[in-house]
C-alpha positions as CSV (number, residue, x, y, z in Angstrom):
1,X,0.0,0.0,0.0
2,X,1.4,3.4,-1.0
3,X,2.0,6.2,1.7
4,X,0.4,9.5,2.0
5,X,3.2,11.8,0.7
6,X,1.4,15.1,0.6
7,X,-1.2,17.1,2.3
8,X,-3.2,19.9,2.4
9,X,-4.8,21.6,4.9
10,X,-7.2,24.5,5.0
11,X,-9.5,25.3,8.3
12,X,-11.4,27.3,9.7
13,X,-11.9,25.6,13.0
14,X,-8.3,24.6,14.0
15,X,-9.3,22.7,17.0
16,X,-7.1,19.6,17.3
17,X,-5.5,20.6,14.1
18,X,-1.8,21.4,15.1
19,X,-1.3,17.9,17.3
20,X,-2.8,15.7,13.9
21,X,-0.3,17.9,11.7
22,X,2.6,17.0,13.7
23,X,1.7,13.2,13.4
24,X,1.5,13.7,9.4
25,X,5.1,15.3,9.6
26,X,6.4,12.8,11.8
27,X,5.3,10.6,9.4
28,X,6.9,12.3,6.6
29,X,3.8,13.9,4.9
30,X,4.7,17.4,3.0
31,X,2.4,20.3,4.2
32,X,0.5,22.3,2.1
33,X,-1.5,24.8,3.7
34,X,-3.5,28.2,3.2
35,X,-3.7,31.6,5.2
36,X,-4.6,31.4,9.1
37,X,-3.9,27.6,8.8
38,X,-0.7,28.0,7.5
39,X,0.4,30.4,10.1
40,X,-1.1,28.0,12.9
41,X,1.0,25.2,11.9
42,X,4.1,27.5,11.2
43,X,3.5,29.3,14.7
44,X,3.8,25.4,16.0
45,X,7.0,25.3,14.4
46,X,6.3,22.7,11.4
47,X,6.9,23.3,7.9
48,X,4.4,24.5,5.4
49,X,4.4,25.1,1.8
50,X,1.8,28.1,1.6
51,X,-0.8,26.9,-1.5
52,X,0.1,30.0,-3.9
53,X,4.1,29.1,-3.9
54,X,2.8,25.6,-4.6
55,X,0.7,26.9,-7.9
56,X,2.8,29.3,-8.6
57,X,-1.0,31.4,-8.7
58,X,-1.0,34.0,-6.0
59,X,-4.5,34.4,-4.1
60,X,-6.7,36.9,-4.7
61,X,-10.4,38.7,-4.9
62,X,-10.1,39.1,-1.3
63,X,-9.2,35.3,-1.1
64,X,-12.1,34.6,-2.7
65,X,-10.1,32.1,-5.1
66,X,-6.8,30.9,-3.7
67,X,-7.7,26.8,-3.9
68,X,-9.2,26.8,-7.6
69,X,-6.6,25.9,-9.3
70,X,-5.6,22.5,-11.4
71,X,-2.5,22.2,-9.9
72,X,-4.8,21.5,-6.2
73,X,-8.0,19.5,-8.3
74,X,-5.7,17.4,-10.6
75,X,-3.9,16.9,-7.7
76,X,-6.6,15.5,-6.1
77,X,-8.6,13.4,-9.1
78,X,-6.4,12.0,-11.4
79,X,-6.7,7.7,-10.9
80,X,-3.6,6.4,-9.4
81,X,-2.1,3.7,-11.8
82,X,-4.9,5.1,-14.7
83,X,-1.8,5.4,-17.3
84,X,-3.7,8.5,-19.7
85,X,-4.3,10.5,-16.2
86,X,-0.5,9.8,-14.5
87,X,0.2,11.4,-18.1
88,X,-1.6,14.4,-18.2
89,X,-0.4,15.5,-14.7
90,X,3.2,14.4,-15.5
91,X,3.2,16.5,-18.5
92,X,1.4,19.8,-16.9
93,X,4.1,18.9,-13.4
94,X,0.8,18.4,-10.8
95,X,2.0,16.0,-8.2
96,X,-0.8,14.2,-6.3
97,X,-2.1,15.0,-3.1
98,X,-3.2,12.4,-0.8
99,X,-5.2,13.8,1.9
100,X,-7.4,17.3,2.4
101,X,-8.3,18.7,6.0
102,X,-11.1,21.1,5.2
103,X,-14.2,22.2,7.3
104,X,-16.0,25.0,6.0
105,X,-16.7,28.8,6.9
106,X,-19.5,29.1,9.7
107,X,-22.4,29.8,7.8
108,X,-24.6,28.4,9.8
109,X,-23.5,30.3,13.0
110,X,-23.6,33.5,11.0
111,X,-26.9,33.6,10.0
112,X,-27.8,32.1,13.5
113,X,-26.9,35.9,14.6
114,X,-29.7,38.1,15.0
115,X,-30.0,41.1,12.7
116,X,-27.1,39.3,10.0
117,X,-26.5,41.1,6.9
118,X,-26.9,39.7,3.6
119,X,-23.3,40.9,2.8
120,X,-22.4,39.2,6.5
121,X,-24.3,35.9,5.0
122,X,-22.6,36.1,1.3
123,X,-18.9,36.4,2.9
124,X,-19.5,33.5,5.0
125,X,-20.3,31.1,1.8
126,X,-17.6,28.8,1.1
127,X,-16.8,27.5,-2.3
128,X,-13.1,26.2,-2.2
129,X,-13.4,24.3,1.0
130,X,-16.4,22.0,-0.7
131,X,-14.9,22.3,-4.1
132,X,-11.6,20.5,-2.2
133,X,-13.9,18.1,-0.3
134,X,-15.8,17.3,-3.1
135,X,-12.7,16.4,-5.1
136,X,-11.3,14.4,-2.4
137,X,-14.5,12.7,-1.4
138,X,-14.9,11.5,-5.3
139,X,-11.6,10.3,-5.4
140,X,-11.5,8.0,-2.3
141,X,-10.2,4.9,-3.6
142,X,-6.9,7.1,-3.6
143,X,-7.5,10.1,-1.1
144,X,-8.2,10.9,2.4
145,X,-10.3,13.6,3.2
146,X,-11.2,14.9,6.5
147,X,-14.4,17.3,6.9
148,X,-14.6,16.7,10.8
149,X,-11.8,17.5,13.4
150,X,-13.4,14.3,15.2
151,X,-11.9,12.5,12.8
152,X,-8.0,13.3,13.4
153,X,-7.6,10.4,15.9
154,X,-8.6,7.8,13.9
155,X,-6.7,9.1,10.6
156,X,-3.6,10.0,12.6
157,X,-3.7,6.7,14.4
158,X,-4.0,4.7,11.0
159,X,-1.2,6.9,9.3
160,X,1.1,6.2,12.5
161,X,0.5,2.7,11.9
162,X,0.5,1.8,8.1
163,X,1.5,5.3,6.7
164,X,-2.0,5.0,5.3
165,X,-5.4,4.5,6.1
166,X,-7.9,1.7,5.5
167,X,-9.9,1.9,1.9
168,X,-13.0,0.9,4.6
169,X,-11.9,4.4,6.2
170,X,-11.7,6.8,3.2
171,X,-15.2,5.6,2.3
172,X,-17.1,6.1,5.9
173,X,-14.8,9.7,5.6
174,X,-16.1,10.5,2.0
175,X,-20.0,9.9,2.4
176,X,-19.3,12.1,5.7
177,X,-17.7,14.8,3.3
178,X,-20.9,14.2,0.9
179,X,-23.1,14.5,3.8
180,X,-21.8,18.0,5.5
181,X,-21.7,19.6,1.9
182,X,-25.2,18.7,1.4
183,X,-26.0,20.5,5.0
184,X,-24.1,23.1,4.5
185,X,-26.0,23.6,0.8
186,X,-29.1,23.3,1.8
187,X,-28.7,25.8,5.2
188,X,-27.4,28.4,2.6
189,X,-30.7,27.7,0.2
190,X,-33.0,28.4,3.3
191,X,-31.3,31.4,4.2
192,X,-31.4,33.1,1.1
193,X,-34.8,32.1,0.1
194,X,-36.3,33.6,3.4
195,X,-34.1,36.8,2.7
196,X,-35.2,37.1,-1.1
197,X,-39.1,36.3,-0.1
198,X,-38.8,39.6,1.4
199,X,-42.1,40.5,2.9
200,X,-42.9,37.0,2.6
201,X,-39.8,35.6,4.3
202,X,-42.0,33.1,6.0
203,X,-43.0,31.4,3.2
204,X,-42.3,27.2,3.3
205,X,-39.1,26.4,1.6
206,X,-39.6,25.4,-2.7
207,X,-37.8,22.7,-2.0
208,X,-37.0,20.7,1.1
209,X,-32.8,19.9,2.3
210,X,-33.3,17.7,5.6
211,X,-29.7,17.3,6.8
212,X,-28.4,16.5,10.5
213,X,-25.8,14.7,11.7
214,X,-26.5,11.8,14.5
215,X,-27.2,12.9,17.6
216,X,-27.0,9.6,19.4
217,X,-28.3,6.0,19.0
218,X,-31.5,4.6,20.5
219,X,-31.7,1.0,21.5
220,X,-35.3,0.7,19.5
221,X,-38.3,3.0,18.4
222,X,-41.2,2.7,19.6
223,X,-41.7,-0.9,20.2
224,X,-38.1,-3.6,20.6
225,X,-38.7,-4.6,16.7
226,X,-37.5,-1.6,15.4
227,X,-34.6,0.1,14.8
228,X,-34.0,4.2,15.6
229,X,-32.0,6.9,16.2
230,X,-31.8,10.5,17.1
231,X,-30.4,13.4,14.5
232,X,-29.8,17.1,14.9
233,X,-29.7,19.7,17.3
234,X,-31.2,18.4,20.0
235,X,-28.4,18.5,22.4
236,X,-28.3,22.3,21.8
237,X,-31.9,22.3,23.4
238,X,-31.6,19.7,26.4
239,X,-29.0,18.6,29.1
240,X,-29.2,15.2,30.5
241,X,-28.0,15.2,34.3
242,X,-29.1,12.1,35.3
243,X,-30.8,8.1,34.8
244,X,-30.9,5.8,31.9
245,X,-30.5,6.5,28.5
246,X,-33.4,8.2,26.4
247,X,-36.0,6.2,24.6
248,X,-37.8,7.4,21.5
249,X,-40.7,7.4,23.2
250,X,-39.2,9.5,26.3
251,X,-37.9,12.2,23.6
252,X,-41.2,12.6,21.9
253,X,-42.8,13.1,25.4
254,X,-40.2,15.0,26.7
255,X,-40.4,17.7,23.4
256,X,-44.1,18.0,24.0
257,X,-43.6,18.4,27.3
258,X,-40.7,21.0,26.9
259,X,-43.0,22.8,24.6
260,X,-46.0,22.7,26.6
261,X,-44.2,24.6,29.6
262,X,-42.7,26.7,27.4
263,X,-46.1,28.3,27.3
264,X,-45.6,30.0,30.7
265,X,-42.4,30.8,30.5
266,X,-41.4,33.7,33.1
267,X,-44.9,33.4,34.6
268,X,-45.5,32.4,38.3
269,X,-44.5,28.5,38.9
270,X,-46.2,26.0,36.8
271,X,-46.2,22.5,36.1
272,X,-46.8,20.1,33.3
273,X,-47.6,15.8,33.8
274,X,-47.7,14.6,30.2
275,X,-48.2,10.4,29.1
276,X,-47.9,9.9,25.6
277,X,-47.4,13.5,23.9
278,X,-50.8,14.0,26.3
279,X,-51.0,16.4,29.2
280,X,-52.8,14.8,32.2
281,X,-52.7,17.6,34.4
282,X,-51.2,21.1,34.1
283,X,-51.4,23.5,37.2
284,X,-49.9,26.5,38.7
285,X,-49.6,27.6,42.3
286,X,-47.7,30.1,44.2
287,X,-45.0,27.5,44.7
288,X,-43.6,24.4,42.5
289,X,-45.3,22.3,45.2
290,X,-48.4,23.7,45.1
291,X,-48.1,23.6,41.4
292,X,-47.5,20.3,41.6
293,X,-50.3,19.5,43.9
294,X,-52.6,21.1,41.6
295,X,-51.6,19.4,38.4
296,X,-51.4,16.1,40.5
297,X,-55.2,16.5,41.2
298,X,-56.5,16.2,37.8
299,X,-55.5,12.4,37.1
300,X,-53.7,10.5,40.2
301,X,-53.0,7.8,37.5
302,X,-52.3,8.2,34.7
303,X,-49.0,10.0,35.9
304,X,-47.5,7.0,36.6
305,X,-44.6,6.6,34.1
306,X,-45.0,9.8,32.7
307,X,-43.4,13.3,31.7
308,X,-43.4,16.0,34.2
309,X,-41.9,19.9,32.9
310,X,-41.5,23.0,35.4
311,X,-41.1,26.7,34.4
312,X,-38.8,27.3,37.4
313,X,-35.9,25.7,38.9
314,X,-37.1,22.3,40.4
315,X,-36.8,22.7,43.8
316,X,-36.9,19.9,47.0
317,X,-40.4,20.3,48.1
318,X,-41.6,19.8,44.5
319,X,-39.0,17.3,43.8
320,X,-39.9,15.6,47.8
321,X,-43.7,15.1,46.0
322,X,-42.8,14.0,42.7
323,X,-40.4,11.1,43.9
324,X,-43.6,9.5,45.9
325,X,-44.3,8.6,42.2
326,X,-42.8,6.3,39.4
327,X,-41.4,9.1,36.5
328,X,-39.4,8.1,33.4
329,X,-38.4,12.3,33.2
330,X,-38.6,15.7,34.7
331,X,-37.5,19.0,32.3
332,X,-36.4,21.8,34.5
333,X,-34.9,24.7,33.5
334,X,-32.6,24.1,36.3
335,X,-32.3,21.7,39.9
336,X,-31.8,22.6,43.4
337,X,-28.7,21.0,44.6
338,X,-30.5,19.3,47.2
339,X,-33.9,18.1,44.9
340,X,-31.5,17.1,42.2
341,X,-29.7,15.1,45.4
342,X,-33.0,13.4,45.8
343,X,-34.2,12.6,42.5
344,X,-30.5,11.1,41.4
345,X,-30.9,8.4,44.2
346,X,-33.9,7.2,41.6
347,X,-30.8,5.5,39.3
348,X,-33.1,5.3,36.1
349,X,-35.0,8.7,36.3
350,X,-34.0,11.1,33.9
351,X,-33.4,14.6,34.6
352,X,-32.9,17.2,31.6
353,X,-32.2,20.8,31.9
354,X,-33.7,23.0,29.4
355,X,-30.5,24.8,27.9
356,X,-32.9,27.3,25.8
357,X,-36.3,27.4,24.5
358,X,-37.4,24.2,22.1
359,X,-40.3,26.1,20.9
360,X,-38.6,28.6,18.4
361,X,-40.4,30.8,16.5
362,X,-40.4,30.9,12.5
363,X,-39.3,27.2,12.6
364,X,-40.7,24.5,10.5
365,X,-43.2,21.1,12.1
366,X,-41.9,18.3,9.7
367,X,-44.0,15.0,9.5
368,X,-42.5,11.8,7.1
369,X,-46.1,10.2,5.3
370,X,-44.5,7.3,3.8
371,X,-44.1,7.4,-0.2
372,X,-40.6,9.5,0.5
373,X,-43.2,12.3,1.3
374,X,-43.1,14.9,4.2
375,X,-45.5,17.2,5.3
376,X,-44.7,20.8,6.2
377,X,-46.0,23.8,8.4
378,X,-45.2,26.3,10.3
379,X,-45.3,25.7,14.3
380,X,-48.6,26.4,15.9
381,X,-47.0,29.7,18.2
382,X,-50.2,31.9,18.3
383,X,-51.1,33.0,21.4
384,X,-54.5,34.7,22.4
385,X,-55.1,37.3,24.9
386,X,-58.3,38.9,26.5
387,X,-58.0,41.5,23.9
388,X,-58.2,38.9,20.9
389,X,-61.3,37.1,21.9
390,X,-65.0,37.9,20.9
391,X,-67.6,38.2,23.2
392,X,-70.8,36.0,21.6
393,X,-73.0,35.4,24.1
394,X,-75.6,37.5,26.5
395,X,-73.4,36.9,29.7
396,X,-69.7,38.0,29.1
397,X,-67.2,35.7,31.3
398,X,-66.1,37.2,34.5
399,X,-62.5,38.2,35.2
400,X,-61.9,35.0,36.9
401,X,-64.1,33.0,33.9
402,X,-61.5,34.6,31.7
403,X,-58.4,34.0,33.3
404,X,-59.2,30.4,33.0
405,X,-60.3,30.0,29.9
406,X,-57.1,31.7,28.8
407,X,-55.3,29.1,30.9
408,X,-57.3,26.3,29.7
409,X,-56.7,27.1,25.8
410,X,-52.7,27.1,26.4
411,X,-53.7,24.0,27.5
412,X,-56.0,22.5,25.1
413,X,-53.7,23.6,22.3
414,X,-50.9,21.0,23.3
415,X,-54.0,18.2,23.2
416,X,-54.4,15.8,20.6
417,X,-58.0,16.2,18.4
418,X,-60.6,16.1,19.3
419,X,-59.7,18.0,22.9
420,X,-61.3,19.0,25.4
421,X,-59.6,20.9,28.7
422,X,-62.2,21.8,31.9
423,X,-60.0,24.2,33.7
424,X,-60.2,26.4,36.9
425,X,-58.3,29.1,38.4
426,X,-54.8,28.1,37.6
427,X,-55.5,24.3,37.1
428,X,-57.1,21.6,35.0
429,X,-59.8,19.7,35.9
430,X,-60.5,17.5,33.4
431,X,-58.7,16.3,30.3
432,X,-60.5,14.5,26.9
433,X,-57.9,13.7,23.9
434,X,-57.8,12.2,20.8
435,X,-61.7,11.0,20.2
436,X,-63.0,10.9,16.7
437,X,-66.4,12.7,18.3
438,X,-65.8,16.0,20.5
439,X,-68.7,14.8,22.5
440,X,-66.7,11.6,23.2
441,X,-63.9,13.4,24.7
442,X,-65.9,16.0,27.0
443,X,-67.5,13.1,28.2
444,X,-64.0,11.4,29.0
445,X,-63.1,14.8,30.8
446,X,-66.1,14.7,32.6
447,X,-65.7,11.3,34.0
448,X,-61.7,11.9,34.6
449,X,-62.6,14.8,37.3
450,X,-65.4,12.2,38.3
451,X,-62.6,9.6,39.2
452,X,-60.2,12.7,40.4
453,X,-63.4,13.8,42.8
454,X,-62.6,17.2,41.1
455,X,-66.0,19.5,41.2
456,X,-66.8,21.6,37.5
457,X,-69.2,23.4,39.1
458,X,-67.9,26.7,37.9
459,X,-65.3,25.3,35.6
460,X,-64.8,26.6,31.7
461,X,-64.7,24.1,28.9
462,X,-62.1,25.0,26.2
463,X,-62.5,23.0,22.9
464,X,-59.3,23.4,20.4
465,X,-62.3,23.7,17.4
466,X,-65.2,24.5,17.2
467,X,-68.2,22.9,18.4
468,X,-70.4,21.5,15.3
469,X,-73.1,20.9,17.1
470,X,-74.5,22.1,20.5
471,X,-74.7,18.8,22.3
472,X,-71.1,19.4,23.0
473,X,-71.8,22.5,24.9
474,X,-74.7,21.3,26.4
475,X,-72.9,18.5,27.9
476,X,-70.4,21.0,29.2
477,X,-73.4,23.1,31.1
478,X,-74.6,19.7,32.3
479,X,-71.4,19.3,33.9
480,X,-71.1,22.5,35.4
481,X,-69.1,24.7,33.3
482,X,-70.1,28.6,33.6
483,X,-67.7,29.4,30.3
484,X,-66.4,28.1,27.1
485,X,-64.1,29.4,25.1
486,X,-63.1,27.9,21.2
487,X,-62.7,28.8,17.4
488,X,-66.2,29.3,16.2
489,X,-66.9,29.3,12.5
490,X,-69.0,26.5,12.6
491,X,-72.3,26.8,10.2
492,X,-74.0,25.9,13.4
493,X,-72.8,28.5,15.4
494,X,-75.6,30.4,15.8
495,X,-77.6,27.1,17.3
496,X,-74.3,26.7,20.1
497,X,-74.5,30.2,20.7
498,X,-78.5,30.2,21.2
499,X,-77.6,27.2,23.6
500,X,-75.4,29.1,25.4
501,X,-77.7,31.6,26.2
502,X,-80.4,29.4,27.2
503,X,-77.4,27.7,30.2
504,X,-76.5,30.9,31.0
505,X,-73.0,30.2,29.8
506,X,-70.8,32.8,28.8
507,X,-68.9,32.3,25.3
508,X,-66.0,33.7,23.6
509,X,-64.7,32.8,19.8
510,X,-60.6,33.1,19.7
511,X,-61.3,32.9,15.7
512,X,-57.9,30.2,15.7
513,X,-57.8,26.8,16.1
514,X,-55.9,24.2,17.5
515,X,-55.8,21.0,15.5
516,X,-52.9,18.8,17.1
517,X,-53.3,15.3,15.3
């Protein structure tokens, strides 16, 4: 097997870079370098070719083109042992070069800065660190090419070895190359197509680029049979500082329960218990404990193996109640010292810190349908005030009828269809997802506060859409609710308001709805 004889390096991230240089020129591996990289390695005291005394072309437009040259892409492409390409470069004096270190300039960080320029966002677009990659990638049966700095051990430890690496090597590092190129293209298409849209910057993408690099292995999906892993940025989101190992199934609950809370952000404590993507009790208090107590209340079990999310720092009161109970995960902006001493003697309970807020604005829900198909929105971030509502009925909702309706439909908006939330100052009372009638799940509401003991006498009934007929209301009056808040729209709506009136309830339209399927 030959040896790798020459090298070149251009980074922008030099972490890790000058130790894996020294191993090439221990090794004997000529350096060729650019710029900032060159005088890294040359500050380290090794010895580097600069790229424009190697072509003989000096750089230029800024540096916009220092690397596109023949002399670097010949280098790079020609087949080893292929007798018309050893040819060509013999005659035109391009010797090869065996191995590339590129990684890209930060696009993606740059436009990750509020208020970027377009000019910011143009400078930051690479096109001789992919052109090099690209080359190198294409060429693996011959070349090494390095796109991560997480890959220097493994290369370095090979070329220490053998004075080469493995053919099985250059492969896994060439789709990698293939793979970040793609990213980086398609982060720099969705940039500039929400800048050109102009006005209509939040327009969905005209074509789709879904690029992320693994985030971590999962031992299965959703049931043992089959196979699944994370991608993306989800570590950028969430801390683990304790238990077992995520499931699938925990980060799906976990996310809706992340988002969920996320509704009340800097509002007084409040606390989320989800199972299944579902909340089963939300409640706030003046403390996390009383929070806790109040969210508790709705449903004593199905909490049991389920998701529980806090807007403030978990502390040991809240976290003395929560361990009476079995939980697969609590998201807390932060722990107490002493609750997270508590809840880490529970060896398989996961604590995550939330390192910022999952529910970002502007981004995109993606769903896969089968077919190689995906479905696209925007997130569901509306919010509705007191100001945003319309009064519909003869009785208007009280300030404290109000206030929880507007708690309840923060609620009922993280519920799957057809939901139903009865809420009450500060707390639910009774939760009804996912029926195919909307009748079906107030009645499942209705009987869940039954089984909880939990009076709606006085309660409001939210409903994520409107009601289509007035049974649904009816049966909400019948239960005991005073208020009811939901879309309207219906072509019935005059015979639920009419209903209304005649129970004395008092009704508000929010004119959105809240379809979560």
């Amino acid at each position: 097997m030959a040896t790798i004889q020459r090298a070149l390096l251009s980074v922008f991230d030099k972490s890790g870079l000058v130790p894996f240089a020294q191993t090439l020129a221990t090794a004997g591996v000529e350096l060729i370098s650019t710029g900032g990289t060159a005088k890294a390695l040359r500050e380290a005291g090794l010895k580097v070719i600069e790229l424009a005394d190697y072509t003989g072309f000096p750089e230029m437009l800024d540096g916009r083109v220092k690397t596109l040259h023949p002399k670097v892409h010949g280098g790079l492409l020609h087949i080893r042992g292929n007798a018309e390409h050893e040819a060509a470069v013999a005659r035109h004096g391009i010797p090869p070069i065996d191995l590339v270190v590129v990684n890209l300039y930060p696009f993606e960080q740059t436009v990750a800065k509020p208020n970027v320029t377009l000019h910011d966002a143009i400078e930051n677009i690479d096109i001789g660190g992919p052109s090099m990659l690209r080359s190198a990638a294409k060429n693996h049966d011959s070349v090494t090419v390095i796109v991560d700095p997480a890959d220097y051990a493994e290369v370095a430890a090979q070329v220490q070895a053998n004075g080469n690496t493995t053919l099985e090597l250059r492969r896994q590092l060439a789709a990698k190359v293939y793979a970040r190129t793609s990213a980086y293209d398609a982060a720099i298409a969705s940039h500039l197509a929400k800048v050109f849209a102009g006005e209509n910057a939040s327009a969905l993408p005209p074509a789709l680029g879904i690029q992320a690099k693994l985030a971590q292995p999962l031992r299965y999906g959703e049931n043992p049979h089959q196979k699944a892993a994370l991608y993306g940025g989800f570590g950028e989101f969430f801390k683990q500082l304790h238990g077992k190992e995520l499931s699938y199934n925990n980060i799906l609950d976990l996310t809706a329960a992340a988002n969920l809370i996320a509704e009340f952000d800097g509002e007084r404590p409040t606390l989320a218990i989800l199972k299944h993507t579902n909340p089963c009790g939300v409640g706030q208090g003046a403390t996390l404990r009383e929070a806790w107590d109040n969210a508790f209340a709705t449903d004593k079990q199905a909490p049991f193996g389920g998701i529980i999310a806090v807007n403030q720092p978990l502390d040991l009161a809240c976290a003395e109640a929560i361990s009476e109970i079995f939980s697969e995960v609590i998201v807390a902006p932060d722990f107490t010292p002493d609750a997270a001493a508590l809840l880490q003697k529970k060896k398989n309970l996961r604590l995550l810190k939330v390192l910022k807020n999952p529910a970002t604005p502007g981004a995109f829900d993606i769903r896969s349908v089968g077919a190689d198909s995906f479905l696209v929105q925007e997130r569901d971030t509306r919010l509705v005030t007191a100001v945003d509502v319309k009064m519909v009925t003869n009785r208007k909702p009280t300030e404290a009828e109000m206030q929880a309706m507007l708690f309840g439909w923060r609620i009922v908006k993280h519920v799957k269809s057809n939901a139903i939330v009865y809420a009450g100052a500060g707390r639910t009372l009774g939760i009804g997802a996912g029926q195919m009638s909307r009748v079906d799940s107030s009645r499942i509401a209705v009987w869940k506060a039954g089984e909880a003991n939990l009076s709606l006498n006085g309660s409001v009934v939210c409903s994520d859409a409107f009601f289509p007929f007035a049974d649904g209301l009816i049966a909400a009056a019948k239960a005991g609710a005073t208020a009811a808040i939901q879309p309207g729209g219906s072509m019935r709506d005059e015979e639920v308001i009419a209903a209304a009136n005649e129970h004395n309830i008092a009704m508000v339209f929010t004119g959105l709805r809240h379809f979560r399927h």
